[in-house]
PDB file of the backbone (N, CA, C, O) and the ligand in Angstrom, with CONECT records:
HET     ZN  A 101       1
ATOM      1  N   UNK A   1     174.423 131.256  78.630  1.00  0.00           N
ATOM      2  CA  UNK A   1     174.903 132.540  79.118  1.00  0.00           C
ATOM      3  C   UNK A   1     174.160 132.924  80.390  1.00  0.00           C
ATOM      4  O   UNK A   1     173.252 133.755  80.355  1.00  0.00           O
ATOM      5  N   UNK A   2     174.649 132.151  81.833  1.00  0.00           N
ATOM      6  CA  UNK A   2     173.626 132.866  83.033  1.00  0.00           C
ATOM      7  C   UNK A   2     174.536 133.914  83.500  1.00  0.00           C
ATOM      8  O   UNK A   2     174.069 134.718  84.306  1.00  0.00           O
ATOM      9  N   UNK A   3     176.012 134.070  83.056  1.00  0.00           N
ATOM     10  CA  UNK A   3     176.607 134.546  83.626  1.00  0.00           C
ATOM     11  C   UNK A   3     176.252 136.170  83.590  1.00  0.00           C
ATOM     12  O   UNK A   3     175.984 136.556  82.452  1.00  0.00           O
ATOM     13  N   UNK A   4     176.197 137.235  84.661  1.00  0.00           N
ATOM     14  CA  UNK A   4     175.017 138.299  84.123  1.00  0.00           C
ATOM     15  C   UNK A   4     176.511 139.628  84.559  1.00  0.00           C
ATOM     16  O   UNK A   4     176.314 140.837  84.434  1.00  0.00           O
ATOM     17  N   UNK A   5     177.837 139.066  85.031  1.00  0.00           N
ATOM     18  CA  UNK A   5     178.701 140.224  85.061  1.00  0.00           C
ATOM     19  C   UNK A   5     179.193 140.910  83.672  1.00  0.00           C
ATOM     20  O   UNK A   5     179.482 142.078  83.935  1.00  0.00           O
ATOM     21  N   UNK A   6     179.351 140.698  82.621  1.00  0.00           N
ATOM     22  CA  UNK A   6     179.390 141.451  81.479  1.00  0.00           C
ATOM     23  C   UNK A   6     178.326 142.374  81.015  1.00  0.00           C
ATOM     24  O   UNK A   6     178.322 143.198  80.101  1.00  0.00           O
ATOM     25  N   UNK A   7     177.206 141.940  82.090  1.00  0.00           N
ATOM     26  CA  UNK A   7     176.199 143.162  81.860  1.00  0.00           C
ATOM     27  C   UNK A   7     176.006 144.348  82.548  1.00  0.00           C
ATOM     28  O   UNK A   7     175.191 145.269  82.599  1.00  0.00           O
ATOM     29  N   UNK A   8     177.027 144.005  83.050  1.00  0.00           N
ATOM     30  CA  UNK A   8     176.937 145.590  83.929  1.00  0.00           C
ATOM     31  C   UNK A   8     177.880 146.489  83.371  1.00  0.00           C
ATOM     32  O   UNK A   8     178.953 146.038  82.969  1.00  0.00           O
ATOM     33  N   UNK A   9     177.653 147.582  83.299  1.00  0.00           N
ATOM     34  CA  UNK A   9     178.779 148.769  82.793  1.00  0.00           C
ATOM     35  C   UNK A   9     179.930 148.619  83.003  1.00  0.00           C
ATOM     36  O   UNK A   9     180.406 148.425  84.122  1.00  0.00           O
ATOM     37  N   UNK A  10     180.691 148.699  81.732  1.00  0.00           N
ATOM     38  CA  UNK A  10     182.118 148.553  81.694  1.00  0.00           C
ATOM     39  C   UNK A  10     182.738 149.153  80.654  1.00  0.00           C
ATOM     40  O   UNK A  10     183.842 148.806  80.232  1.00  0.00           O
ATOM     41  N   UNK A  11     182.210 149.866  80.304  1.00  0.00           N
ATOM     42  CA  UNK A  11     183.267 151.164  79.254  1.00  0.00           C
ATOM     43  C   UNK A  11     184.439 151.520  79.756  1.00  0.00           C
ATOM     44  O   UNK A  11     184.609 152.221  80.754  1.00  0.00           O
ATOM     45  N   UNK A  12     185.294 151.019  79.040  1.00  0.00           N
ATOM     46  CA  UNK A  12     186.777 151.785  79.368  1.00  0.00           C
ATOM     47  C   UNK A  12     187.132 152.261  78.287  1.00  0.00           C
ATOM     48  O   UNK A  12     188.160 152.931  78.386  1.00  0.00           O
ATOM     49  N   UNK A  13     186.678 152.191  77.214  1.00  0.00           N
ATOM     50  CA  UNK A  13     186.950 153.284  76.273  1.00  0.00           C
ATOM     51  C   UNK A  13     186.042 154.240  75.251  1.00  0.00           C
ATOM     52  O   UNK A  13     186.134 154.171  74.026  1.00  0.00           O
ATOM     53  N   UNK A  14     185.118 155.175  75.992  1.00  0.00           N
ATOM     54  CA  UNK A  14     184.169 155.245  75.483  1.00  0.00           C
ATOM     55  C   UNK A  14     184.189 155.493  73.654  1.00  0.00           C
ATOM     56  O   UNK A  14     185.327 155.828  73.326  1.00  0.00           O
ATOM     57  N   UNK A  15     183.571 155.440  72.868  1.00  0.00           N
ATOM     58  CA  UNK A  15     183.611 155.667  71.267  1.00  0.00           C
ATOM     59  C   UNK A  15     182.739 157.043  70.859  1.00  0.00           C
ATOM     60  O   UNK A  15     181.589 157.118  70.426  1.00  0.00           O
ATOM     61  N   UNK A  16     183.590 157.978  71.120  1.00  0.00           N
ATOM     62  CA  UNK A  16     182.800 159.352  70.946  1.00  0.00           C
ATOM     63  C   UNK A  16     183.243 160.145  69.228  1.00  0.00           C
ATOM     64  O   UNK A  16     184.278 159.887  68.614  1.00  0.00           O
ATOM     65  N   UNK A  17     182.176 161.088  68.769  1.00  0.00           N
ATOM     66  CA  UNK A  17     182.064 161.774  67.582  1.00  0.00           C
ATOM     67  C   UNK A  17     183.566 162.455  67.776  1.00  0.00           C
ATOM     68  O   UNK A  17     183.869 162.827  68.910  1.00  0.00           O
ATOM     69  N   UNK A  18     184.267 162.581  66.969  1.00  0.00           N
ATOM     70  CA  UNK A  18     185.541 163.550  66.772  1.00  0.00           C
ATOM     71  C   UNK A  18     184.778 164.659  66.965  1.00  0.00           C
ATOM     72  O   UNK A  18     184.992 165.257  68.019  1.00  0.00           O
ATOM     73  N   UNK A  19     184.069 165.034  66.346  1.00  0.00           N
ATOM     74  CA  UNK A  19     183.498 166.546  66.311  1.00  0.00           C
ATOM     75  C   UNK A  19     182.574 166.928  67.353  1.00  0.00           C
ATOM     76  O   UNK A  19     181.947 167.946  67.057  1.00  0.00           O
ATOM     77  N   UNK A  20     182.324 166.490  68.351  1.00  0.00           N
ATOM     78  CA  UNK A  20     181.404 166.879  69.404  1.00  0.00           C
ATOM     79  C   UNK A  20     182.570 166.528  70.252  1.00  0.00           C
ATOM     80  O   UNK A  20     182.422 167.120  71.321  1.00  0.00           O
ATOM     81  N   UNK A  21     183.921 165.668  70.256  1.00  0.00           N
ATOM     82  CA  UNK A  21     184.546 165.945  71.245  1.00  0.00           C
ATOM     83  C   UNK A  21     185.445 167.374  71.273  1.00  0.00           C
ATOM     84  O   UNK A  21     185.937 167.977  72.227  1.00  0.00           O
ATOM     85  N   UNK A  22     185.451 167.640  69.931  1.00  0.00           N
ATOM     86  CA  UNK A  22     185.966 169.034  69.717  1.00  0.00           C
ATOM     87  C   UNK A  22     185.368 170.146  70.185  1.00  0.00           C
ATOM     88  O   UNK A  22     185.958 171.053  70.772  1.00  0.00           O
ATOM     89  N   UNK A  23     184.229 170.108  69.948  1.00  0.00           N
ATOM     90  CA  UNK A  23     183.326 171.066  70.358  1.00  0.00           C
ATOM     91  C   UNK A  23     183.218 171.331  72.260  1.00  0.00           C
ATOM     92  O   UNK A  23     183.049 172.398  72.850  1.00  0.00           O
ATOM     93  N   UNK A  24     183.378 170.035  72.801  1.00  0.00           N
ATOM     94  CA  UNK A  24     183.612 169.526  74.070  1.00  0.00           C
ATOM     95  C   UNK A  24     184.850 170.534  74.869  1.00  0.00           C
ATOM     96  O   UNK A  24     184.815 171.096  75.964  1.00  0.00           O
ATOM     97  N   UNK A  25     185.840 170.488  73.894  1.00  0.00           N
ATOM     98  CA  UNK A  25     187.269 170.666  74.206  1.00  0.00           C
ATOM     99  C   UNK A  25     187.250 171.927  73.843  1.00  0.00           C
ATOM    100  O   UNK A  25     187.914 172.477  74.721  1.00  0.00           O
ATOM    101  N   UNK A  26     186.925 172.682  73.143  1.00  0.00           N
ATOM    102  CA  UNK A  26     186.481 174.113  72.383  1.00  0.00           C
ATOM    103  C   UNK A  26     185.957 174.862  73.690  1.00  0.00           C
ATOM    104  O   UNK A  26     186.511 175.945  73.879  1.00  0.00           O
ATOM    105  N   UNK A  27     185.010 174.498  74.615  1.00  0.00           N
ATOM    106  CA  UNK A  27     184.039 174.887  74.779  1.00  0.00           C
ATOM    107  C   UNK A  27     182.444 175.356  74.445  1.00  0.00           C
ATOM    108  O   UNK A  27     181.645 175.854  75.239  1.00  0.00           O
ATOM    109  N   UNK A  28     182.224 175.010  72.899  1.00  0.00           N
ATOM    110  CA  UNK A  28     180.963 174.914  72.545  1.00  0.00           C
ATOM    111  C   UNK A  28     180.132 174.001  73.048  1.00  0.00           C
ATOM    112  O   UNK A  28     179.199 173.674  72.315  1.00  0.00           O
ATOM    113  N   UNK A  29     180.189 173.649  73.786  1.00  0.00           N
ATOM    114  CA  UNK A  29     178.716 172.503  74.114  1.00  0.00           C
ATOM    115  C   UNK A  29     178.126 172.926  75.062  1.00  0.00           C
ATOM    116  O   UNK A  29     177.572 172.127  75.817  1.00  0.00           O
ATOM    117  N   UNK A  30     178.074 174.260  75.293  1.00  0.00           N
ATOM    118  CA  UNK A  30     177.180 174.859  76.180  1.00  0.00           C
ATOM    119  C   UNK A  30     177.393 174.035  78.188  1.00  0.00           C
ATOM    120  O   UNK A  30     176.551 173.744  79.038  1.00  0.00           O
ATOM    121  N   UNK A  31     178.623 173.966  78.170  1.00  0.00           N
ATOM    122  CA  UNK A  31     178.718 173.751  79.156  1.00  0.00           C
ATOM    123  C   UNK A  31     178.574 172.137  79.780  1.00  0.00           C
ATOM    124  O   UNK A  31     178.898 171.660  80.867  1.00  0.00           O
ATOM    125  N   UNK A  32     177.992 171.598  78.675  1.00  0.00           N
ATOM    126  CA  UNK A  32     177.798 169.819  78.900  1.00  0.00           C
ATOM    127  C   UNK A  32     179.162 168.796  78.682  1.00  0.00           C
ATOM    128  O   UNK A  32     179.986 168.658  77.778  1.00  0.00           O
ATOM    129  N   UNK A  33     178.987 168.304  79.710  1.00  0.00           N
ATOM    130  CA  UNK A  33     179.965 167.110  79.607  1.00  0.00           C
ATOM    131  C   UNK A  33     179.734 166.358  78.204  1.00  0.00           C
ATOM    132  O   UNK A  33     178.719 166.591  77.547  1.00  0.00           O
ATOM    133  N   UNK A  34     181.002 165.178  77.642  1.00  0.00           N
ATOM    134  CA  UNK A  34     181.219 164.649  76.569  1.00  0.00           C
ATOM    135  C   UNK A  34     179.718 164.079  76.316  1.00  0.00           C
ATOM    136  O   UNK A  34     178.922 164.269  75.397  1.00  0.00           O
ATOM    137  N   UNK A  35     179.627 162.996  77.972  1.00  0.00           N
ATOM    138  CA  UNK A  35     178.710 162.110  77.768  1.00  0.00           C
ATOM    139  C   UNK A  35     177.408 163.135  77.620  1.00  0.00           C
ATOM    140  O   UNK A  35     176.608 162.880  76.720  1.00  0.00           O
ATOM    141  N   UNK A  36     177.277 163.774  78.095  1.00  0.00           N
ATOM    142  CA  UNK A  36     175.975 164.601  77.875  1.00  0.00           C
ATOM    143  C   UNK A  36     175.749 165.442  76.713  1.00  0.00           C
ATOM    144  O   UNK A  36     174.680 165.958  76.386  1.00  0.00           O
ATOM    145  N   UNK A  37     176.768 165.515  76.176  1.00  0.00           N
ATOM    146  CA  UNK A  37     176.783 165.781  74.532  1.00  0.00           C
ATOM    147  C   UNK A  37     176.687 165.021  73.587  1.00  0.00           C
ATOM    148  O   UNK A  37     176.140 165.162  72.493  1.00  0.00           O
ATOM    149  N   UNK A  38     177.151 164.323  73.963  1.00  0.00           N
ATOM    150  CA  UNK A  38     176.619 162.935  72.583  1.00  0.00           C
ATOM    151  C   UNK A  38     175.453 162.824  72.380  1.00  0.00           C
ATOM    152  O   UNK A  38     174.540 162.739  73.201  1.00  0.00           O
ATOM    153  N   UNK A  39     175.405 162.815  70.857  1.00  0.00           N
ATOM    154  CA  UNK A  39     173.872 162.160  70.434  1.00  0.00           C
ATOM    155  C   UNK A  39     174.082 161.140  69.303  1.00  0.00           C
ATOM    156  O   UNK A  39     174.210 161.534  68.144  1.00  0.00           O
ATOM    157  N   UNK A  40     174.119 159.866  69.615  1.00  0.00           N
ATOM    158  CA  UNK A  40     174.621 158.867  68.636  1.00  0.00           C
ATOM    159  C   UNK A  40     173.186 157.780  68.387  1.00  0.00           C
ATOM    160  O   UNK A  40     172.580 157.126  69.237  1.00  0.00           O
ATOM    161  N   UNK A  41     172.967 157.874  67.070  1.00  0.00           N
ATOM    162  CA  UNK A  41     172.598 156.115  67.195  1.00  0.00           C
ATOM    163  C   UNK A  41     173.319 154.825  66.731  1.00  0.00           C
ATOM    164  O   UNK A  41     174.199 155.009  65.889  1.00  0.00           O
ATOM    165  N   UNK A  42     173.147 153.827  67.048  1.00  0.00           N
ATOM    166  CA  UNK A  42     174.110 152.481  67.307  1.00  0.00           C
ATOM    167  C   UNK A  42     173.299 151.659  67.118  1.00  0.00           C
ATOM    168  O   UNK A  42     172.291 151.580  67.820  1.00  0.00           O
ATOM    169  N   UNK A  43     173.631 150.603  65.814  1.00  0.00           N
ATOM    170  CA  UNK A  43     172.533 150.251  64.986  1.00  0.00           C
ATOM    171  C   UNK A  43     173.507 148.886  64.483  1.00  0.00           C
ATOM    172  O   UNK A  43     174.666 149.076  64.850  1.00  0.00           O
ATOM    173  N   UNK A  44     173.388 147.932  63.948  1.00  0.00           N
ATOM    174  CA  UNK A  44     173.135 146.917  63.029  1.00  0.00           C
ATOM    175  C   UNK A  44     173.152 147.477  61.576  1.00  0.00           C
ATOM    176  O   UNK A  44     172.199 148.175  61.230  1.00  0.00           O
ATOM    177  N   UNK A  45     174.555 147.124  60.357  1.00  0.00           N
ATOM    178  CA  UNK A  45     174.055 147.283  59.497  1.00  0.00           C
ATOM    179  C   UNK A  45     174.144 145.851  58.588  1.00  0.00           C
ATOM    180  O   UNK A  45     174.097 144.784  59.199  1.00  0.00           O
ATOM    181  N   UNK A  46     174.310 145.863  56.691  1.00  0.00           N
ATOM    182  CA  UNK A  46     174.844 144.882  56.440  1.00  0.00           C
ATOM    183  C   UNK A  46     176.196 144.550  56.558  1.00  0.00           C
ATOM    184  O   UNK A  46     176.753 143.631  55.958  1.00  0.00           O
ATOM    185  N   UNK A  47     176.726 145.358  57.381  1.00  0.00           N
ATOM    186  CA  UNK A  47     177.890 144.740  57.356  1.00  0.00           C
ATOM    187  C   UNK A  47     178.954 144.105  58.808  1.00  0.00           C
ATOM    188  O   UNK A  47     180.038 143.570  59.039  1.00  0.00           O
ATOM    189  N   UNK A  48     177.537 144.705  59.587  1.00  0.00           N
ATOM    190  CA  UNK A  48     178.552 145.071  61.186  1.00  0.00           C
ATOM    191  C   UNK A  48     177.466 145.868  61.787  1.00  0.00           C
ATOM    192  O   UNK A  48     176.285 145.999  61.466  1.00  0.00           O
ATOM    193  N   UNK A  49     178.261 146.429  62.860  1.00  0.00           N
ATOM    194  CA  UNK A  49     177.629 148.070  64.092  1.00  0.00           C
ATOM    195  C   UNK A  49     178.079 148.902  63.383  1.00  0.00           C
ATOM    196  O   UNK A  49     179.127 148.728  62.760  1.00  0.00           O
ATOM    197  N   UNK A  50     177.325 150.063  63.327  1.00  0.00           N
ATOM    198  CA  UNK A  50     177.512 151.332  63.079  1.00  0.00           C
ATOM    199  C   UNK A  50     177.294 152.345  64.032  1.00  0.00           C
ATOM    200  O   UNK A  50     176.256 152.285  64.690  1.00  0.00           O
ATOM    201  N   UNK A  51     178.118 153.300  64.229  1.00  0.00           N
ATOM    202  CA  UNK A  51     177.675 154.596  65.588  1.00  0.00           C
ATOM    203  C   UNK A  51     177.965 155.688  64.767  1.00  0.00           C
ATOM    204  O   UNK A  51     178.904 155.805  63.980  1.00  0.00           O
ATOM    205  N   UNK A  52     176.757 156.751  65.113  1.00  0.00           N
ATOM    206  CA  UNK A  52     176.263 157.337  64.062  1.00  0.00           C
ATOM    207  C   UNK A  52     176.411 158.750  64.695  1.00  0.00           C
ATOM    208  O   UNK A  52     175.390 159.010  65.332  1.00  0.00           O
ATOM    209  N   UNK A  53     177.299 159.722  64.739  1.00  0.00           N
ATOM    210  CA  UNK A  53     176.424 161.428  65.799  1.00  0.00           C
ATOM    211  C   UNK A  53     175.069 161.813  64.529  1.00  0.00           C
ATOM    212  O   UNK A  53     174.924 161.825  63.307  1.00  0.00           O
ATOM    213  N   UNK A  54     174.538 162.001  65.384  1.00  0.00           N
ATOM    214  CA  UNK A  54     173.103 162.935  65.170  1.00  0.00           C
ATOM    215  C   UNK A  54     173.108 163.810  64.962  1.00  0.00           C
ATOM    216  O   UNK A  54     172.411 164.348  64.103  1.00  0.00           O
ATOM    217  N   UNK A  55     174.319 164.585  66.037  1.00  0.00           N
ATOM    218  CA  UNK A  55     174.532 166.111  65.907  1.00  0.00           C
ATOM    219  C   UNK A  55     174.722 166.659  64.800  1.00  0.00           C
ATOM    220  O   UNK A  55     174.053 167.577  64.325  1.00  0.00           O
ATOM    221  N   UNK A  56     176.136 165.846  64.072  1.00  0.00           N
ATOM    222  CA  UNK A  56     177.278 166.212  63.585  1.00  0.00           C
ATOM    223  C   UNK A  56     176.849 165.464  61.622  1.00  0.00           C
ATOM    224  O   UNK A  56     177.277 165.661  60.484  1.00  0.00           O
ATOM    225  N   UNK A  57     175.957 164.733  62.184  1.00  0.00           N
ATOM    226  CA  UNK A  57     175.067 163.245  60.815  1.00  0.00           C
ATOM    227  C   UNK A  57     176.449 162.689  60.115  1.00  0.00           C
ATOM    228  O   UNK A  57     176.794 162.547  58.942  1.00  0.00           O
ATOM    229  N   UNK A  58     176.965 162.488  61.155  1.00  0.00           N
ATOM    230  CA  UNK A  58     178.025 161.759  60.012  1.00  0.00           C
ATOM    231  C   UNK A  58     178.860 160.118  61.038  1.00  0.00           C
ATOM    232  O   UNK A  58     178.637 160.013  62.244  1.00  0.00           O
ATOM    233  N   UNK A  59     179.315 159.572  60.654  1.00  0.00           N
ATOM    234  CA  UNK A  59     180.124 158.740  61.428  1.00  0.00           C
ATOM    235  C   UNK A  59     181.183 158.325  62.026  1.00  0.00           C
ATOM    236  O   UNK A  59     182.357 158.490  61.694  1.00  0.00           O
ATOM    237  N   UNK A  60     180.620 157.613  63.196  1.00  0.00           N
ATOM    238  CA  UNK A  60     181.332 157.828  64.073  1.00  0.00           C
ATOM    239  C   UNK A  60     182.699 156.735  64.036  1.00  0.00           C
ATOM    240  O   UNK A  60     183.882 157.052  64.166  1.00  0.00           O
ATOM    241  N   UNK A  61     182.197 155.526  63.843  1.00  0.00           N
ATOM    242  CA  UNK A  61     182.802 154.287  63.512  1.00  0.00           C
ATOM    243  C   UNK A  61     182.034 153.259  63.053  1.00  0.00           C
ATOM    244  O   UNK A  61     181.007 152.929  63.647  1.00  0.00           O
ATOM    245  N   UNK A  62     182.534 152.544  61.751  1.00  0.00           N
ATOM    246  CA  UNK A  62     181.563 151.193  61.441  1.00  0.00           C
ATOM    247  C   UNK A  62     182.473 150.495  61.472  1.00  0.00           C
ATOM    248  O   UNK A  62     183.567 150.744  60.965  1.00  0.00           O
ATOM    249  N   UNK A  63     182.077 149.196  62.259  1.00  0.00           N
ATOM    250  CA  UNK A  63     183.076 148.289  62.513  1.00  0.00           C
ATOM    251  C   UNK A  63     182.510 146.706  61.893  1.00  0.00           C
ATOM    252  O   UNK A  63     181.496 146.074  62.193  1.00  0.00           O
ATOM    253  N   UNK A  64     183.660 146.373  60.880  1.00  0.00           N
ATOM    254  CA  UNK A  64     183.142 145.360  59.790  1.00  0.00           C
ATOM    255  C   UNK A  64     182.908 144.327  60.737  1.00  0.00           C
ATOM    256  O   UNK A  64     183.766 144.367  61.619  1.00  0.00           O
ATOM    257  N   UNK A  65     181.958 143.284  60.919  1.00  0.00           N
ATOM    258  CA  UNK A  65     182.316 141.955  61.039  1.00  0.00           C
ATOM    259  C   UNK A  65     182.963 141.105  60.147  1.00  0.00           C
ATOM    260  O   UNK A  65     182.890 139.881  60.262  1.00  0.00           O
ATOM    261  N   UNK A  66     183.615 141.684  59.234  1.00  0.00           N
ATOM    262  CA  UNK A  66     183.842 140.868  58.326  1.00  0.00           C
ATOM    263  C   UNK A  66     183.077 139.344  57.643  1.00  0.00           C
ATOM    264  O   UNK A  66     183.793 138.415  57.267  1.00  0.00           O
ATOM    265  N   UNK A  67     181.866 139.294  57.580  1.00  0.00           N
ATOM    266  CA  UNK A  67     181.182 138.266  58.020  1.00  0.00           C
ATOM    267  C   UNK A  67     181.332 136.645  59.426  1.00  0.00           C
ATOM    268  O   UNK A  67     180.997 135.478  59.218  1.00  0.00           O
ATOM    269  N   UNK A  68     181.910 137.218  60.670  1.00  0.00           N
ATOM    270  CA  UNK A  68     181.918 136.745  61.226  1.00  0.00           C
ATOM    271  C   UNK A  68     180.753 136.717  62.034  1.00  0.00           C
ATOM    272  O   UNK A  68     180.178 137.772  61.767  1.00  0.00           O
ATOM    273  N   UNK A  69     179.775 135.808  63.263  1.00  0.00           N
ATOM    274  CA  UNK A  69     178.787 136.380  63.844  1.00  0.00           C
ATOM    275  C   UNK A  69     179.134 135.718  65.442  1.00  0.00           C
ATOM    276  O   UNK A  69     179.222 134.660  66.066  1.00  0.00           O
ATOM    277  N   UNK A  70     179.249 137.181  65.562  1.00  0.00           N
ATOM    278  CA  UNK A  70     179.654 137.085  67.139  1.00  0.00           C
ATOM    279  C   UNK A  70     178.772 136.884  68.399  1.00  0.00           C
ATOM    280  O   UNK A  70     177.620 137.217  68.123  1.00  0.00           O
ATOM    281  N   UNK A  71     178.877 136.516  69.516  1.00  0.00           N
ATOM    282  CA  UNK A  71     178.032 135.955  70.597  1.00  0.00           C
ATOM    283  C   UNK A  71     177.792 137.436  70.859  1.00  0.00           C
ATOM    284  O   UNK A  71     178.553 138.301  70.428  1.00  0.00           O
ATOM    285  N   UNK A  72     176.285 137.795  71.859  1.00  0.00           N
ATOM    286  CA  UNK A  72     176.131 139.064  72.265  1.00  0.00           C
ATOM    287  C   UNK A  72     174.668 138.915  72.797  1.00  0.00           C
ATOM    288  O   UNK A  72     173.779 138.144  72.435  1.00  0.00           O
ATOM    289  N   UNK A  73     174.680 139.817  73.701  1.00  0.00           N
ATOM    290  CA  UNK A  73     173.929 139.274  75.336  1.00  0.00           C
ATOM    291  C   UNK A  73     173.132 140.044  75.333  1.00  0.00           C
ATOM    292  O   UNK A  73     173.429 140.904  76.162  1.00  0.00           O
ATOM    293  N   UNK A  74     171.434 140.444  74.430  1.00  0.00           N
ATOM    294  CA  UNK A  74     170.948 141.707  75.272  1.00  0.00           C
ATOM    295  C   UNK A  74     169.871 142.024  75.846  1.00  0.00           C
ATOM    296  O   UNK A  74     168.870 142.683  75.566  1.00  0.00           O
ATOM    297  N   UNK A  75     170.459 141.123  77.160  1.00  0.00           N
ATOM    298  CA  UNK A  75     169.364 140.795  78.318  1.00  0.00           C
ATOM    299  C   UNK A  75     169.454 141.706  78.981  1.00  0.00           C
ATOM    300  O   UNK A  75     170.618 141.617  79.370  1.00  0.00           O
ATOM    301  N   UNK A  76     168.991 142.683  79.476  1.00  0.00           N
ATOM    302  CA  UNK A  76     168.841 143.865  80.608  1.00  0.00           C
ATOM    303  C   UNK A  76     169.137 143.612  82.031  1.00  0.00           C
ATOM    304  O   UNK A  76     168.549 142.622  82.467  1.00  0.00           O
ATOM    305  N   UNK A  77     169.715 144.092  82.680  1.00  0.00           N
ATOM    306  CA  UNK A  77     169.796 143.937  84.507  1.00  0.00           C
ATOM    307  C   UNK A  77     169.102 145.637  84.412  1.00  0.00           C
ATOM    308  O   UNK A  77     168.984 146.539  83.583  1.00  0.00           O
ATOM    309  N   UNK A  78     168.802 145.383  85.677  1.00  0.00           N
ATOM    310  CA  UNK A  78     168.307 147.084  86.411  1.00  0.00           C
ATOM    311  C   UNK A  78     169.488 146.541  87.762  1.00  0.00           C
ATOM    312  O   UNK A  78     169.239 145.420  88.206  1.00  0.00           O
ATOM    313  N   UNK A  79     170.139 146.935  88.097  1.00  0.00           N
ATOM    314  CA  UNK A  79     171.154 147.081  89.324  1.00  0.00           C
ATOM    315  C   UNK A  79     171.634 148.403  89.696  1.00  0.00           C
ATOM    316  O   UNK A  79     172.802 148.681  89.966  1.00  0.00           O
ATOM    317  N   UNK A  80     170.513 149.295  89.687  1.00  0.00           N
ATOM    318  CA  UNK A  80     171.617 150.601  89.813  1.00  0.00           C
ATOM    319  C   UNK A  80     171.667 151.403  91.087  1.00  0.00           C
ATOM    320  O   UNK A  80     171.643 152.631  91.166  1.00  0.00           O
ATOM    321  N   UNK A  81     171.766 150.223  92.425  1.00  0.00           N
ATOM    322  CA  UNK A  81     172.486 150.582  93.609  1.00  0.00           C
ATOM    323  C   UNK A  81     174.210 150.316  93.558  1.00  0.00           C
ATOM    324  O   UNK A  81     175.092 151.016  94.056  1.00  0.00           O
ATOM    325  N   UNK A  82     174.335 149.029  92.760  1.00  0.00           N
ATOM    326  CA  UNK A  82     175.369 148.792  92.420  1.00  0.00           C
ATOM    327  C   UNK A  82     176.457 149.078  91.286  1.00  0.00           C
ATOM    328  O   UNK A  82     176.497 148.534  90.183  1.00  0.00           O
ATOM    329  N   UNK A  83     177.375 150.095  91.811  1.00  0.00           N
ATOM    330  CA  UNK A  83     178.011 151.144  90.446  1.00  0.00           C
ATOM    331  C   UNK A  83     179.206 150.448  90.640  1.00  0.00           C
ATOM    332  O   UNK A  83     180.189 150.703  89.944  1.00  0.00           O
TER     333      UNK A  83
HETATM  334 ZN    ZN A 101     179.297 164.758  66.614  1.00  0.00          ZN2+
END
């Protein structure tokens, strides 16, 4: 794996809390954008990833691997002249 373009940011669909995007859309979040409202952790469980709100303690999405084990890269770049 030298190839280092999949490491650069590429969200096209970000995976946000239902309930902090509500709150988002409400106007409760004190004025903060989605991304600046989120408080998630994103973790490894036995079964898969899990994304977790903090805010809200409940979940966001667990996504089975079904016991499959997938390739995954998590080597760091710092590039952030380049957006
Ligand atoms: Zn939430």
């Amino acid at each position: 794996m030298s190839d280092i373009s999949a490491l650069k940011y590429g969200l096209t669909h970000p995976i946000v809390c239902a309930k902090c995007s509500e709150d988002v859309l409400q106007g409760r979040s004190g004025g903060l954008s989605m991304r600046e409202y989120a408080a998630v952790d994103v973790g490894f469980t036995t079964i898969g990833i899990q994304v977790w709100c903090r805010r809200h303690n409940i979940n966001v999405v667990h996504i089975d691997f079904q016991g499959n084990r997938l390739p995954a890269d998590f080597r760091c770049i710092e590039d952030p002249v380049d957006e």
